[in-house]
KOLLUM-469840 format. One record per residue (C-alpha): residue number from 1; x, y, z. Coordinates in Angstrom, 1 decimal. Each point is the difference from the previous one (the first is absolute). Layout:
N
     n     east    north       up
   NUM        X        Y        Z
...
# end
This chain:
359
     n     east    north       up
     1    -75.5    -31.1   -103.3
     2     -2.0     -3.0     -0.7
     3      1.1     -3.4     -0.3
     4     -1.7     -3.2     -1.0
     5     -2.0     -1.0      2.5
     6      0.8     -3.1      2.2
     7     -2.8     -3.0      0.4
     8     -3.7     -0.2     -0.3
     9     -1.9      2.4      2.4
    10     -3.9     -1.0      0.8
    11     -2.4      2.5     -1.7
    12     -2.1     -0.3      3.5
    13      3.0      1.8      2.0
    14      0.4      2.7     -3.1
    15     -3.5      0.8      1.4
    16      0.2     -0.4      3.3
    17      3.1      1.9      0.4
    18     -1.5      2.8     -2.5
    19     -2.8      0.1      2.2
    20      2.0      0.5      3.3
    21      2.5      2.7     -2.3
    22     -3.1      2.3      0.0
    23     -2.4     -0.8      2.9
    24     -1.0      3.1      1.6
    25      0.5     -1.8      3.7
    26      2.9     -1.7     -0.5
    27      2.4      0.6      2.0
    28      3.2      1.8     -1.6
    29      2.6     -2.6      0.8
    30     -1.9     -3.1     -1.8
    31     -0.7      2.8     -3.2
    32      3.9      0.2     -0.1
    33      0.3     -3.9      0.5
    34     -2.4     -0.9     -3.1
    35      1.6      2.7     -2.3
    36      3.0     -1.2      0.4
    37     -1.4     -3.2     -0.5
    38     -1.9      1.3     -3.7
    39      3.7      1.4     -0.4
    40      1.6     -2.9      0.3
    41     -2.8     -2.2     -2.3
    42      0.6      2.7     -2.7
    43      3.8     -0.9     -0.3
    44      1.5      2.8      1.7
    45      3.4     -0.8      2.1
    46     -0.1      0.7      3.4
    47      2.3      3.3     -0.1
    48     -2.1      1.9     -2.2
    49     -3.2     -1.5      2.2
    50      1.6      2.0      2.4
    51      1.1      3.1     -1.4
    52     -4.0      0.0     -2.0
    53     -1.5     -0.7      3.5
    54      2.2      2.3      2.0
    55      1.2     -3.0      2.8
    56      2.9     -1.9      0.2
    57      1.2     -3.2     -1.0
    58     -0.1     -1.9      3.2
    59     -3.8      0.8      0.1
    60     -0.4     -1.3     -3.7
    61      2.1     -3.2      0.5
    62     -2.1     -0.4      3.3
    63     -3.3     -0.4     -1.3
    64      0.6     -1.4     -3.6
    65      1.5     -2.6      2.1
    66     -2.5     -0.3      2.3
    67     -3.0     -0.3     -3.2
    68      2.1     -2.4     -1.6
    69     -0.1     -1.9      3.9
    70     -3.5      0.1      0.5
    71     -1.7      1.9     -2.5
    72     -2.4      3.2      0.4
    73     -0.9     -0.9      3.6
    74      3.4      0.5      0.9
    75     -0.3      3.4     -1.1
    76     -2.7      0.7      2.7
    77      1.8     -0.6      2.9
    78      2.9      1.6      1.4
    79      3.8     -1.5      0.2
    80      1.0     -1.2      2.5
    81      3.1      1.7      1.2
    82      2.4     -1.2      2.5
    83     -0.1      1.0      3.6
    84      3.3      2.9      0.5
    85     -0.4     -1.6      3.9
    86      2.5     -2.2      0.8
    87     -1.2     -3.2      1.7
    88      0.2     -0.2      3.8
    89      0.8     -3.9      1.6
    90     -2.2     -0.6      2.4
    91      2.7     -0.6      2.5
    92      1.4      3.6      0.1
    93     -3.8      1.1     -0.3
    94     -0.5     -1.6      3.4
    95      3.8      0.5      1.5
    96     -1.8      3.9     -0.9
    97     -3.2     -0.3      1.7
    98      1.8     -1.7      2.7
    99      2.7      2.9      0.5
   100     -3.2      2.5      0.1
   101     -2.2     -1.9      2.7
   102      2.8     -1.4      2.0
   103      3.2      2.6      0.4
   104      0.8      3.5     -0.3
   105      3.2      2.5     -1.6
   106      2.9      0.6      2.1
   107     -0.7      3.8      0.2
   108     -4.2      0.2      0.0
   109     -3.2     -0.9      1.5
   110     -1.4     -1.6     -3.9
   111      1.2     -0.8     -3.0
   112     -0.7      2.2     -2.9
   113      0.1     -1.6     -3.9
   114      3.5      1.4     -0.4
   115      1.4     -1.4      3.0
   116     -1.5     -3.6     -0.4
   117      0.7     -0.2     -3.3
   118      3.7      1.2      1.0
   119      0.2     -2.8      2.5
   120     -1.4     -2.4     -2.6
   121      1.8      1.0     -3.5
   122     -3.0      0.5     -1.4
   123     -1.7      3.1     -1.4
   124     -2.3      2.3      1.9
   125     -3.1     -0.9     -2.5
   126      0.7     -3.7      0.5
   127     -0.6      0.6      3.7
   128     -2.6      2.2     -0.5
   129     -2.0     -2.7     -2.1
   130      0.6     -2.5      2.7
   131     -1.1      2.2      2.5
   132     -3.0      0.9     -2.1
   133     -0.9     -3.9     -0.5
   134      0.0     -0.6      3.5
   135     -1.7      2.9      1.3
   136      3.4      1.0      1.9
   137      0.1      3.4      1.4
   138      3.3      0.7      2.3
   139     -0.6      4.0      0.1
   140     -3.4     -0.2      1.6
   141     -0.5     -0.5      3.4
   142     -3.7     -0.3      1.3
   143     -0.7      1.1      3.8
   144     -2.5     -2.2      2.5
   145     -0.3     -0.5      3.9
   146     -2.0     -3.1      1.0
   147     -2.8      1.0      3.0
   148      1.1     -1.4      3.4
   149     -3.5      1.0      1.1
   150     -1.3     -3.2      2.2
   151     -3.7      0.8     -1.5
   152      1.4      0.0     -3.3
   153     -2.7     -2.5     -1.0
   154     -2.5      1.0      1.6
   155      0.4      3.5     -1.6
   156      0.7     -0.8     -3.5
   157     -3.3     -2.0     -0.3
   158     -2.3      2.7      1.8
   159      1.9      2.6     -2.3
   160     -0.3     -1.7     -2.9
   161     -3.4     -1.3      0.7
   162     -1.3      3.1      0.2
   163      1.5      1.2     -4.0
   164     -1.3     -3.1     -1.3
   165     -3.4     -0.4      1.8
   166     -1.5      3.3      1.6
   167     -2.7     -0.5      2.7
   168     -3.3      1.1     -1.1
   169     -1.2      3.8      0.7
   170      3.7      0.9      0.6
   171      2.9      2.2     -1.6
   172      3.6     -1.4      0.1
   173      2.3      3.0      1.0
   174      4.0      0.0     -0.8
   175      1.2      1.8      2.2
   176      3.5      1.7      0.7
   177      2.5      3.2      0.0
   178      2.4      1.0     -2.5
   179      2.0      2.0      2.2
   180      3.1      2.3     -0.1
   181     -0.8      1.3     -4.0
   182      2.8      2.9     -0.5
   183     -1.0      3.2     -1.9
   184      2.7     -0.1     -2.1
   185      1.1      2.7     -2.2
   186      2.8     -0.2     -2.4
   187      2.8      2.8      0.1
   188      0.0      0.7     -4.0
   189     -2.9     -0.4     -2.1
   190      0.2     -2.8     -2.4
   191      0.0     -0.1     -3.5
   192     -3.3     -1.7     -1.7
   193     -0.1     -3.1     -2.7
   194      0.9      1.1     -3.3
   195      1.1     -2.9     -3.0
   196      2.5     -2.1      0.8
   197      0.5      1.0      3.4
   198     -2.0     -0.5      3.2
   199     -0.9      2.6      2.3
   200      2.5      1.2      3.3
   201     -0.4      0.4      3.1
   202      3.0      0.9      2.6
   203      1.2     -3.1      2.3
   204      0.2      2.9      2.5
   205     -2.9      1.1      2.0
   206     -1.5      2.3      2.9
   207     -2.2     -0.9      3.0
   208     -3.5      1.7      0.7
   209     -1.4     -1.9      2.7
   210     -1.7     -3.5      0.1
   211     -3.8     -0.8      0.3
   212     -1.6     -3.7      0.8
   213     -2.8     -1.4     -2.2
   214     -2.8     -2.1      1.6
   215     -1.6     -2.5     -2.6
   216     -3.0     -2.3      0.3
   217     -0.4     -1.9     -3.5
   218     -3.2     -1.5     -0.9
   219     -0.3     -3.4     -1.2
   220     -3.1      0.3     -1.2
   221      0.1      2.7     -2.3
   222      3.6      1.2      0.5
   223     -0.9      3.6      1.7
   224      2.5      1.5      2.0
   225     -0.6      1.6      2.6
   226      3.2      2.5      0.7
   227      1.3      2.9      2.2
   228      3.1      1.4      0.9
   229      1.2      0.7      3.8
   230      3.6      1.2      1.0
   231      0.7     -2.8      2.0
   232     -1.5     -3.3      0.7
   233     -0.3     -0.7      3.4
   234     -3.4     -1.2      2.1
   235     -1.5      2.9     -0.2
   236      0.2      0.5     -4.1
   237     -1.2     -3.9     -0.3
   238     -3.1      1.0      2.2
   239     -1.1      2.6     -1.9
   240      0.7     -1.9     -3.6
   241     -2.5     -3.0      1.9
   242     -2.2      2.6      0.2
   243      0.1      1.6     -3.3
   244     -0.4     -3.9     -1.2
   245     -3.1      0.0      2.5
   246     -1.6      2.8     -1.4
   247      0.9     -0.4     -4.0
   248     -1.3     -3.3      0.0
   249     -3.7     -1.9      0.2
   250     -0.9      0.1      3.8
   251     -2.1     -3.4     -0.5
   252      2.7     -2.3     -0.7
   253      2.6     -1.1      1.0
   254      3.8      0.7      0.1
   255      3.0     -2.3     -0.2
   256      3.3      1.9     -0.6
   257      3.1     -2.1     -0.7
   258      2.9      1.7      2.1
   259      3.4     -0.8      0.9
   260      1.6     -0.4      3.7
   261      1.3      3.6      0.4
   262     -0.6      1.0      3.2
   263     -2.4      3.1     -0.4
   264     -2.7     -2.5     -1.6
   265     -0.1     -1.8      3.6
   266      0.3      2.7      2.6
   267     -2.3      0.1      3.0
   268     -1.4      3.0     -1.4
   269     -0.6     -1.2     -3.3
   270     -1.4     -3.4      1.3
   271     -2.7      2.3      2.3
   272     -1.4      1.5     -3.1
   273     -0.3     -3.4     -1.3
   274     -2.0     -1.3      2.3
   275     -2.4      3.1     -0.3
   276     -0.5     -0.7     -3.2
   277     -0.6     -3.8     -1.1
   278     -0.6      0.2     -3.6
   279      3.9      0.2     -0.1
   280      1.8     -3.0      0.1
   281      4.2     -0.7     -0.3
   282      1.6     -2.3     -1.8
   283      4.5      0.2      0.4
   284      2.0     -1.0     -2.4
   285      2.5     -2.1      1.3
   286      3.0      1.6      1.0
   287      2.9      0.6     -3.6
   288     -3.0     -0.7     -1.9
   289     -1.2      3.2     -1.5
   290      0.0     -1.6     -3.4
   291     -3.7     -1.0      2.0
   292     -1.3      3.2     -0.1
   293     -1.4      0.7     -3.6
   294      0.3      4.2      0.8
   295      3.6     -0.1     -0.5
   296     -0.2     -1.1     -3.7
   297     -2.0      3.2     -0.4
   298      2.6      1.9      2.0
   299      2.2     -1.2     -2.6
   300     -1.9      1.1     -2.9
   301      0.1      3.6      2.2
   302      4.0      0.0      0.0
   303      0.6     -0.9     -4.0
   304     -3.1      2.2     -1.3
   305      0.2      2.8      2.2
   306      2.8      0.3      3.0
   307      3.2     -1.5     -1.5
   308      0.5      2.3     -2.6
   309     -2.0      3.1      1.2
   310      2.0      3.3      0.9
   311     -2.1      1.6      2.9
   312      1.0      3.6      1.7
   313     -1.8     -0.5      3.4
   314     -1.5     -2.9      2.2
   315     -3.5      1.9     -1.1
   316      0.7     -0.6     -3.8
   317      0.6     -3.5      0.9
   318     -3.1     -0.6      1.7
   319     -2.0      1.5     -2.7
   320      1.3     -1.7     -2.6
   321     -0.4     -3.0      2.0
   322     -3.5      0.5      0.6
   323     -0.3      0.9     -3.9
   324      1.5     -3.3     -0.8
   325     -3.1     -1.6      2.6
   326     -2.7      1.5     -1.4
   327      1.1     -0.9     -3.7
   328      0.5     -3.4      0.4
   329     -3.6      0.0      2.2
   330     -2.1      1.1     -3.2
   331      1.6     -2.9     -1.8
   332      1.2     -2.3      2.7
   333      2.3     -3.1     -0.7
   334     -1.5     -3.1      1.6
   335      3.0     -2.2      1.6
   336     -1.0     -3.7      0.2
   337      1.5     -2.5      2.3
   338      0.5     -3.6     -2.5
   339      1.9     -2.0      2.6
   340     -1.6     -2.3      2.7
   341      1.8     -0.4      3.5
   342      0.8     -3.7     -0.9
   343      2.4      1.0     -2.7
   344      1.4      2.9      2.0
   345      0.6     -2.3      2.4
   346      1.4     -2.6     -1.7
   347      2.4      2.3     -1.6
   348      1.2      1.6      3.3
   349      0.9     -3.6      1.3
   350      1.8     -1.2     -3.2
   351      2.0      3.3      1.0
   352      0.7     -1.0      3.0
   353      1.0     -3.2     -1.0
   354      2.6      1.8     -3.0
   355      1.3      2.2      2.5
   356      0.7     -2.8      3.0
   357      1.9     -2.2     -2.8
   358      2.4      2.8     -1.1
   359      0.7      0.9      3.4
# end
């Protein structure tokens, strides 16, 4: 099997390339590059390299050649191969992006990668790179409403003024109703995770009632205070201000953030107000109840707790509601407001500004 072996090979790369044969951390690719490297110095031809080594001949003739192209340091690093993605001009990159931000299909609301790239005989992976590199998303849609509120302001810096810097001897209250939650029961039961499948749950469902869920969240500390009511009129927000009134310190102060529904401002409600002057309002303005830091915990209620929860009566509901409230009051989570009124507001007018140039 062995021949007479070709040209002078340093004694310095016998060793090196001995030493990286049998390191204990090298890695297994560069072993099999320096024996077939000591293979090749002892005269062996490169098929019987391969057949002794167990690898093919394109692997030997790769990095004999590469040694002989750049010596042992060549060994260390890894071919480079050449890309199996075809090259994209840059005008039909742009006549792509252009397509996505600027028209629509005959027959849909969006393009999809399949229908772009049928529009722009290209592949669907060549769109979706595009797509990728520009940050182009056609199937998502994101929802807004800008505030017509004439104090809209006014409010935003009082609101925000308060998350950002508290008066003195005083608890910031976020205040609100998550009304209308269904007891919802499912008509079969469902069928629980198990490996390589995820758990069921019928798309079908029955109706047990609804309850209403007053929330004041706690800047401070993140408390909640909670309690359910069947509905949520004038009446059930009196009684919740007076729950507040009594859970809480009676020698501060209280600010509760609040949105414009109509039972927060009712001649009765105002009354009690007035009786009582450590309370103080602050309205959100009106479409703004991304204001009001208690719906972010309302939305931690609906993933954790009410979204997925199968409940057999209106009372089961409530309880596990109140369950959910107590847990998350022995280790609260503390929501923090980061943004200053400035920046909101400078955002809302470069909106403005967007939306008055498209239409």
């Amino acid at each position: 099997m062995k021949t007479q072996v070709q040209g002078h090979y340093p004694q310095e790369d016998k060793q090196k390339l001995l030493k990286l044969a049998h390191g204990r951390t090298t890695a297994q690719k560069v072993v099999l590059r320096a024996r077939i490297i000591l293979k090749m110095m002892e005269g062996l031809k490169k098929k019987h390299i391969a057949v002794e080594l167990g690898t093919s001949r394109p692997t030997v003739n790769l990095w004999i050649g590469r040694y002989k192209q750049g010596g042992i340091d060549f060994l260390l690093v890894d071919a480079s191969r050449p890309s199996r993605t075809p090259k994209l001009s840059p005008e039909k990159e742009k006549d792509i992006v252009e397509a996505t931000l600027h028209s629509k299909p005959r027959n849909a609301t969006h393009w999809s990668v399949r229908t772009m790239a049928e529009a722009q005989g290209v592949s669907r992976m060549t769109v979706y790179r595009v797509w990728k590199k520009y940050g182009l998303r056609p199937h998502r849609i994101e929802t807004f409403k800008l505030s017509t509120d004439p104090n809209f302001i006014e409010k935003v810096q009082d609101v925000v003024g308060l998350y950002l810097n508290p008066p003195d001897k005083a608890l910031v209250l976020c205040v609100d109703e998550k009304s209308q939650i269904q007891a919802l029961d499912r008509t079969q039961p469902g069928l629980p995770m198990k490996k390589g499948r995820c758990g069921t749950m019928t798309h079908d469902y029955k109706r047990h009632g609804t309850t209403t869920l007053f929330a004041a969240l706690n800047m401070l500390d993140g408390q909640v205070i909670g309690e359910c009511m069947p509905k949520h009129g004038q009446d059930e927000f009196l009684k919740f201000l007076k729950k507040i009134d009594k859970e809480t310190p009676k020698e501060l102060d209280l600010h509760l953030i609040a949105d414009n529904y109509g039972t927060h401002k009712t001649a009765k409600i105002t009354e009690w107000l007035s009786k009582h002057p450590r309370f103080h309002m602050h309205f959100t303005p009106t479409s703004s109840s991304w204001l009001n830091m208690v719906e972010r915990f309302f939305g931690e209620l609906t993933n954790k707790k009410i979204r997925r929860g199968v409940f057999t009566s209106v009372k089961q509901l409530e309880q596990d509601i109140m369950d959910y409230l107590k847990i998350h009051n022995e280790r609260p989570i503390i929501f923090t407001w980061t943004k200053d009124a400035e920046t909101i507001l400078a955002k809302v007018a470069k909106c403005k500004e967007a939306l008055g140039t498209v239409h």
